[in-house]
C-alpha positions as CSV (number, residue, x, y, z in Angstrom):
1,X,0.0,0.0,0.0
2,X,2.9,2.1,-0.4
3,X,0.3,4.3,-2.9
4,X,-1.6,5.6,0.7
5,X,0.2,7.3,2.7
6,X,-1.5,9.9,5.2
7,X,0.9,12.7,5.9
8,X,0.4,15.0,8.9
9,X,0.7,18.5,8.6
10,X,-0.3,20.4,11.4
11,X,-2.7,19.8,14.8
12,X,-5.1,22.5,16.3
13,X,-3.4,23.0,20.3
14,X,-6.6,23.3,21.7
15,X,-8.6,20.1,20.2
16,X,-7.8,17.0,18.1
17,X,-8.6,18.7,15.1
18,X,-5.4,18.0,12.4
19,X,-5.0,19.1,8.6
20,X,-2.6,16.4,6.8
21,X,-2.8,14.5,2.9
22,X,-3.8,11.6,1.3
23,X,-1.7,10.5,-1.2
24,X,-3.6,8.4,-3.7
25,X,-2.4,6.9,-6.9
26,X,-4.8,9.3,-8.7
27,X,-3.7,12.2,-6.7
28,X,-3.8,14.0,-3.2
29,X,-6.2,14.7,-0.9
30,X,-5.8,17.9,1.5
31,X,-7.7,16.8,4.7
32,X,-10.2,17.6,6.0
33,X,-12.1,17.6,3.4
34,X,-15.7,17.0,1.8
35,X,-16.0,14.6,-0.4
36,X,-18.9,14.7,-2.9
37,X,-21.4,11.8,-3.8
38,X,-21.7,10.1,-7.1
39,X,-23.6,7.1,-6.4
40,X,-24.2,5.8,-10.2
41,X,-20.3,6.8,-11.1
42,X,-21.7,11.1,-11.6
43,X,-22.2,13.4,-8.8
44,X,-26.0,14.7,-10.0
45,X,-26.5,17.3,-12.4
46,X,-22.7,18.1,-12.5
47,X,-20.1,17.6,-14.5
48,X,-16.3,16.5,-13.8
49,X,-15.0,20.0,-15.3
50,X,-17.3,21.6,-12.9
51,X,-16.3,19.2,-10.1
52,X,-12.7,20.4,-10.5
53,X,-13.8,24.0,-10.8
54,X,-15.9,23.7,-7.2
55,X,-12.5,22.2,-5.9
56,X,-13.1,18.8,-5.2
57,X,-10.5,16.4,-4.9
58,X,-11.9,13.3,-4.3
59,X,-15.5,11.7,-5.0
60,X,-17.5,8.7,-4.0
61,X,-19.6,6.2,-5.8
62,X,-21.7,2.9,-4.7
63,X,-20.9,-0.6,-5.2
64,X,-24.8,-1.5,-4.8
65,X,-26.0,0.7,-7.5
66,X,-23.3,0.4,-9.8
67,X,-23.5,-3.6,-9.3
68,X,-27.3,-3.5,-10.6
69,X,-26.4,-1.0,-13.4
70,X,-24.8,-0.7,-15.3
71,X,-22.5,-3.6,-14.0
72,X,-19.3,-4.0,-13.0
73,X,-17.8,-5.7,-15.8
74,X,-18.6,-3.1,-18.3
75,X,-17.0,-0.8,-15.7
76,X,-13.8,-3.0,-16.0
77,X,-14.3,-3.2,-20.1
78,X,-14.2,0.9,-19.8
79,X,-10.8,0.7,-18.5
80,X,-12.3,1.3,-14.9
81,X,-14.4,3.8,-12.8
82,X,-12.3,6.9,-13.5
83,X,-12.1,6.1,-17.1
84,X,-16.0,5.6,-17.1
85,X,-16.6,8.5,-15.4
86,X,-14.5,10.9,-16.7
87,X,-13.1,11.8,-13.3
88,X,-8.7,12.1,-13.2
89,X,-8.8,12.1,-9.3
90,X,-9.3,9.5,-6.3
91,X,-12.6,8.0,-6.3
92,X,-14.1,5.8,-3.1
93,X,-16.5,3.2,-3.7
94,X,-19.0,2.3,-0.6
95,X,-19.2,-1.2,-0.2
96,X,-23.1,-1.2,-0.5
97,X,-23.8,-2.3,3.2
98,X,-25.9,0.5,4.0
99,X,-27.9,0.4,0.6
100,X,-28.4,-3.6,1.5
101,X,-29.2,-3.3,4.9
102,X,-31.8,-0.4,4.3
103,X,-33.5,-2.7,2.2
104,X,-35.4,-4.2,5.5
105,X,-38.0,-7.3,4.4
106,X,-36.3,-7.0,0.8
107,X,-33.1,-9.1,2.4
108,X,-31.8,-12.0,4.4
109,X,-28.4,-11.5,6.7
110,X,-26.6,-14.6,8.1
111,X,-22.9,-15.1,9.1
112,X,-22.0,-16.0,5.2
113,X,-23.5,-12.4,4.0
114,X,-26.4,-10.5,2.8
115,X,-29.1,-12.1,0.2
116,X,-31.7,-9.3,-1.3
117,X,-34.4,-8.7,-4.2
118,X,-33.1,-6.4,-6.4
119,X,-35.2,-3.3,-6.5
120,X,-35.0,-3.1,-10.5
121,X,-36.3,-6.4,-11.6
122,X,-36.8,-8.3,-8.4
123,X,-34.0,-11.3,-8.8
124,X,-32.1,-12.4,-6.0
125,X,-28.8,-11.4,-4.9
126,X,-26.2,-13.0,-2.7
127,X,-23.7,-10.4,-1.5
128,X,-20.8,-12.6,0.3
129,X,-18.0,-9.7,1.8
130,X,-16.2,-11.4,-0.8
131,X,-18.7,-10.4,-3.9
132,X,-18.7,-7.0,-2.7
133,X,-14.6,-6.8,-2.6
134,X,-14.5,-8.7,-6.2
135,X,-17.1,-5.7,-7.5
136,X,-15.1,-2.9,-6.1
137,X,-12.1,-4.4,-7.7
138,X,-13.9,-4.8,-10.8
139,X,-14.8,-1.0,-10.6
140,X,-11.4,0.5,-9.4
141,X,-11.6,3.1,-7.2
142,X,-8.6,4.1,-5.7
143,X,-10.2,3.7,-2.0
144,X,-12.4,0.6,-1.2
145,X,-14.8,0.3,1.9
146,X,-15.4,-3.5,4.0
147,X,-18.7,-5.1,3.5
148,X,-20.2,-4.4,7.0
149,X,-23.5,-4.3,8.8
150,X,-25.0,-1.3,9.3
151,X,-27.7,-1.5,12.0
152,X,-30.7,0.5,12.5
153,X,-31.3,3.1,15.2
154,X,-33.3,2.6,17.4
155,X,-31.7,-1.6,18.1
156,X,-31.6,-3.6,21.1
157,X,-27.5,-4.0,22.4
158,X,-28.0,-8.5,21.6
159,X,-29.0,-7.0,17.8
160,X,-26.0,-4.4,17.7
161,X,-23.5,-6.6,19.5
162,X,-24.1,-9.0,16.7
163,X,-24.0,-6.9,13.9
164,X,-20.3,-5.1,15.3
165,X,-18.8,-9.1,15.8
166,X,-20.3,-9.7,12.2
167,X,-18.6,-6.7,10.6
168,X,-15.3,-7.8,12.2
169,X,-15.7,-11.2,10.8
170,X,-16.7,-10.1,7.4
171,X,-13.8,-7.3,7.6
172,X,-11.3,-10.4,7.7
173,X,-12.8,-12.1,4.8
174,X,-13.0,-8.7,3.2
175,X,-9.1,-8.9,3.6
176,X,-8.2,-12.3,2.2
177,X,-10.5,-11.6,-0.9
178,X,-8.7,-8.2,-1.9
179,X,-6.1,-8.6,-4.8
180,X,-5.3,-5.3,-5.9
181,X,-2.5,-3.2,-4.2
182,X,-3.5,-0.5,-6.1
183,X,-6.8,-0.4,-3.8
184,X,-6.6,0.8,-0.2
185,X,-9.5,-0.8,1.8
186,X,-10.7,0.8,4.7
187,X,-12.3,-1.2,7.7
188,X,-15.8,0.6,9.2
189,X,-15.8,0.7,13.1
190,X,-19.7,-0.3,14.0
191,X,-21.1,-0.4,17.5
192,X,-24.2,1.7,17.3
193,X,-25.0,4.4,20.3
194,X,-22.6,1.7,22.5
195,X,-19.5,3.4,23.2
196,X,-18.1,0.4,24.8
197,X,-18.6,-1.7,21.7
198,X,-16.9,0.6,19.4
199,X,-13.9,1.3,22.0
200,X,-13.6,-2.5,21.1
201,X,-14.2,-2.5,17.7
202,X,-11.7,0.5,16.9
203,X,-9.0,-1.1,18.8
204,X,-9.8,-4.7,16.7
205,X,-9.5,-2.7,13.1
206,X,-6.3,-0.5,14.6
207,X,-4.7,-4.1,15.4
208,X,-4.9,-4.9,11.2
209,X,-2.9,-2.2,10.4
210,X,-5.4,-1.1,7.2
211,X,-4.8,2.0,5.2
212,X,-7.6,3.8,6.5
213,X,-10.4,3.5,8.9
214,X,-14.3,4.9,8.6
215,X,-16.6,5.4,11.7
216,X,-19.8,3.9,9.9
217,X,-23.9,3.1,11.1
218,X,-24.1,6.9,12.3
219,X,-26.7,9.5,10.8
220,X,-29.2,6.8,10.6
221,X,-31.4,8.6,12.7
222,X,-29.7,9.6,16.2
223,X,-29.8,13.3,17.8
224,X,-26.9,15.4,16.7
225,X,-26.1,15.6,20.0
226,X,-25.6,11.5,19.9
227,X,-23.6,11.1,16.7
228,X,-20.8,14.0,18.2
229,X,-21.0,11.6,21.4
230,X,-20.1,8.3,19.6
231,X,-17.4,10.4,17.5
232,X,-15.3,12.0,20.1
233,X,-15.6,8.7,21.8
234,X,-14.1,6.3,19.3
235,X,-12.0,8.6,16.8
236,X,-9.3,9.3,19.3
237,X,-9.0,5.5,19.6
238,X,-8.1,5.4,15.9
239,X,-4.4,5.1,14.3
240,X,-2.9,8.9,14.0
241,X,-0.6,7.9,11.0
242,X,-3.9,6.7,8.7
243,X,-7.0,8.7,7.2
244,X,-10.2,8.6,9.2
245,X,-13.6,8.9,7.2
246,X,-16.9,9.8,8.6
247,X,-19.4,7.9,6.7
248,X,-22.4,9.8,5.5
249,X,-21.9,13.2,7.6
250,X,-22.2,17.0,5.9
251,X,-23.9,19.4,7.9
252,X,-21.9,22.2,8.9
253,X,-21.8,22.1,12.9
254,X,-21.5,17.8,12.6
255,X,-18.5,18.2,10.4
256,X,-16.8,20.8,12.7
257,X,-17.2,18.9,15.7
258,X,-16.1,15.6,14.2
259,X,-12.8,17.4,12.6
260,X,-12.3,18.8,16.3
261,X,-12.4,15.0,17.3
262,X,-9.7,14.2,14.8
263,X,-11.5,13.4,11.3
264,X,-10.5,13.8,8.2
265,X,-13.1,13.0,5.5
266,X,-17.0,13.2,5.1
267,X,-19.6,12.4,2.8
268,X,-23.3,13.8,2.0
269,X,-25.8,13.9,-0.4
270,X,-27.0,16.5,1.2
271,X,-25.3,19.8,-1.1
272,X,-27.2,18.0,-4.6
273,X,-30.2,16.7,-2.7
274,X,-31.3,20.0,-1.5
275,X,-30.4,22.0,-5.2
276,X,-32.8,19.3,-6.7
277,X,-35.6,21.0,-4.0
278,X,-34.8,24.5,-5.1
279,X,-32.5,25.0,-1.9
280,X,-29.1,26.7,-1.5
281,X,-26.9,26.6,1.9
282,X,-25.5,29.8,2.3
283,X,-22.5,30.2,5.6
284,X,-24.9,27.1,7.5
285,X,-28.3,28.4,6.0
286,X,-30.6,26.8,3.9
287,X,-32.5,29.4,1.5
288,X,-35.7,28.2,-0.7
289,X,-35.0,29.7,-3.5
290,X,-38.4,29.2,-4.6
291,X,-39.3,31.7,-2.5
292,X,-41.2,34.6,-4.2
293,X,-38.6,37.3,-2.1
294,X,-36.1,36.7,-4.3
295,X,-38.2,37.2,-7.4
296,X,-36.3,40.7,-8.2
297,X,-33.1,39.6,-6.0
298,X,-30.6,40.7,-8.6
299,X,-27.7,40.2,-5.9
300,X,-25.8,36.4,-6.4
301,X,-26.6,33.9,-3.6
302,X,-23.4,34.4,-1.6
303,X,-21.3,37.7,-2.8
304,X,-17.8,36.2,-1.3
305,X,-18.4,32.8,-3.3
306,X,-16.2,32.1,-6.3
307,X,-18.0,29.6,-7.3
308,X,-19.2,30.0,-11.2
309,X,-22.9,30.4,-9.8
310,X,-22.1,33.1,-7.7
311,X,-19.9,34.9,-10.4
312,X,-22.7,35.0,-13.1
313,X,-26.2,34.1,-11.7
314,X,-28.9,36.2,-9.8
315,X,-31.1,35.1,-7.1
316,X,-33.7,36.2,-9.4
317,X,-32.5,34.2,-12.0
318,X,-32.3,30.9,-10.1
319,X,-35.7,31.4,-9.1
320,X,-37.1,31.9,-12.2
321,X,-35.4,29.0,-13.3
322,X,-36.7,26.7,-10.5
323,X,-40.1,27.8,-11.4
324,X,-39.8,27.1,-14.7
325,X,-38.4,24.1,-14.0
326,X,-35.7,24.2,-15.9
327,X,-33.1,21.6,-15.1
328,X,-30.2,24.4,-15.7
329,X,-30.7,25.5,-11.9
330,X,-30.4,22.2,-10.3
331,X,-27.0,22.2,-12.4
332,X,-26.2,26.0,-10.9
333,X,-27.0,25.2,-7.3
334,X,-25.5,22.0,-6.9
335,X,-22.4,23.9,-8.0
336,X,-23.2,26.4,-5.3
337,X,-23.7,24.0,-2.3
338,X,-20.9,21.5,-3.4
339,X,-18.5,24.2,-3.7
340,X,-20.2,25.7,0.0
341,X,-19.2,22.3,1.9
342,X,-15.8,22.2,0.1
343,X,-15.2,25.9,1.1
344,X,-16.3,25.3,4.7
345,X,-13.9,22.1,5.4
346,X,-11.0,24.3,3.3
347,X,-11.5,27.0,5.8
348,X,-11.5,25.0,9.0
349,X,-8.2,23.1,7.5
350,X,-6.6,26.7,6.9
351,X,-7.6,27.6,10.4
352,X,-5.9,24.2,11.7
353,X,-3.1,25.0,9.7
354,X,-2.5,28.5,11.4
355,X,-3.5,27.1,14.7
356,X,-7.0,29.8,15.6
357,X,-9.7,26.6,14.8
358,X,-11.1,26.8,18.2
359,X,-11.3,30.2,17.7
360,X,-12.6,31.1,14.9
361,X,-15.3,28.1,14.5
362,X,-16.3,28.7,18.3
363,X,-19.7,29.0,17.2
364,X,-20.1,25.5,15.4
365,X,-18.3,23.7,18.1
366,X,-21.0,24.4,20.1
């Protein structure tokens, strides 16, 4: 794995908050950083120039999805995901656990994996750890996530105990089937709202000395107040010298308070989800920009954003175009609110880098 290396560049001296880079064959990251989502190998309604121009550095994409369609082999035939894609820099696949387990009466778990109905045309799957390694080898990304289970919340401790031991179990298997050194897999530290179970689980997945290690199963409904709980508790307990991801996190004051516990990378639907509803975040806001008070708004959404909305679009104009709906502003403001998160993590790693994070994000830390 000589490829992945996580360098570290600088730590805040009143928190655990750090700013260091992921070297990746298909480039660097610069951490912390948001990371956004393109579940069927395109982040929605965007583009890979625009991607670049918004300033992301690395993407995701889902080994569920991309398994039903359009299929891993062709994936492989196209010279893999970033070929596909049309996207130079590092990619990380999910393993499709969450997608799987969300399923509920569509699938069957045992100790030998996860057998569902496929949503599209209803055959059964069988989704061994190994099947899901083999697909994301198939698909290439340059980062590569265990096949784990991902409980619900609410869950009695028996159901979550047995869910963290399974993930373990599978993460081994997950290990033996991985052939490609170009590939870093990650291990996903489970335990739900238990703090003891994930004390145990991080220290089992620091023990396998992996490239990198995610903090997976939260923001599946839990308080805020719970998810910073179970972050603080277990990220400290995670290697220094590797990346640590925070699966499925993007709102402003969770991604603050989880860099101030020490992470590095996060992922969210959340910046193209809400420009498909007609919303912008603006500095930890959420504006509807359907709203009929920025019908003559002739100012751009946020004056001090470079991003190519900002430095060419009105308010007015947005709104017009959502009410027309005209797919053109779904394009605009997922620009917007990508380049927002992007901007946001950028500053805080700035901040870390000059040593006032505490400081000046006082307000998010809560």
């Amino acid at each position: 794995m000589s490829s992945f290396t996580y360098q570290l560049q600088a730590q805040c001296s009143l928190t655990k908050a750090r700013a260091g880079i992921f070297h990746t064959p298909h480039g660097t990251v610069h951490t912390p950083r948001f990371m956004p989502v393109g579940t069927l190998a395109n982040v929605k309604t965007v583009t890979p120039a625009q991607l670049k121009h918004c300033q992301a550095e690395m993407v995701l994409a889902n080994t569920y999805h991309l398994h039903l369609q359009p299929g891993e082999d062709l994936v492989a035939e196209a010279g893999g995901i970033h070929q596909f894609m049309g996207w130079s820099g590092p990619i990380l696949t999910d393993s499709g656990g969450f997608q799987v387990f969300s399923l509920s009466e569509m699938r069957t778990v045992t100790d030998e994996g996860a057998t569902f109905r496929s949503p599209r045309d209803g055959r059964i799957i069988a989704m061994p750890p190994e099947r899901s390694i083999e697909i994301q080898n198939l698909l290439g990304a340059d980062v590569i996530m265990a096949f784990d289970e991902c409980p619900p919340y609410p869950a009695p401790r028996e159901a979550i105990v047995a869910a963290t031991e399974r993930t373990y179990r599978w993460l081994k298997r997950c290990m033996n089937a991985h052939g490609r050194s170009d590939q870093a897999l990650f291990g996903i530290v489970q335990g739900g709202t238990y703090l003891d179970l994930r004390a145990v689980a991080a220290q089992e997945l620091a023990e396998l000395d992996l490239p990198g290690y995610a903090i997976g199963g939260v923001s599946v409904g839990e308080p805020p107040e719970l998810i910073e709980k179970i972050v603080q508790a277990t990220t400290p307990l995670l290697p220094e010298h590797k990346p640590r991801y925070l699966m499925g996190v993007g709102t402003y004051q969770e991604m603050a308070q989880a860099i101030a516990s020490g992470i590095d990378l996060f992922d969210c639907v959340i910046p193209t989800r809400l420009a498909r509803h007609g919303a912008a975040l603006t500095q930890g806001e959420r504006w509807n920009l359907k709203n009929t008070r920025f019908r003559r708004d002739l100012t751009p959404i946020d004056a001090d954003c470079p991003c190519y909305t900002c430095e060419n679009f009105t308010r007015a104009y947005l709104c017009h175009l959502i009410h027309a709906k005209e797919l053109l502003a779904y394009t605009l403001l997922s620009i917007h609110n990508i380049t927002e998160l992007i901007r946001f993590t950028t500053a805080i790693r700035d901040a870390i880098l000059n040593d006032h994070f505490a400081e000046t994000f006082a307000d998010w830390l809560g």
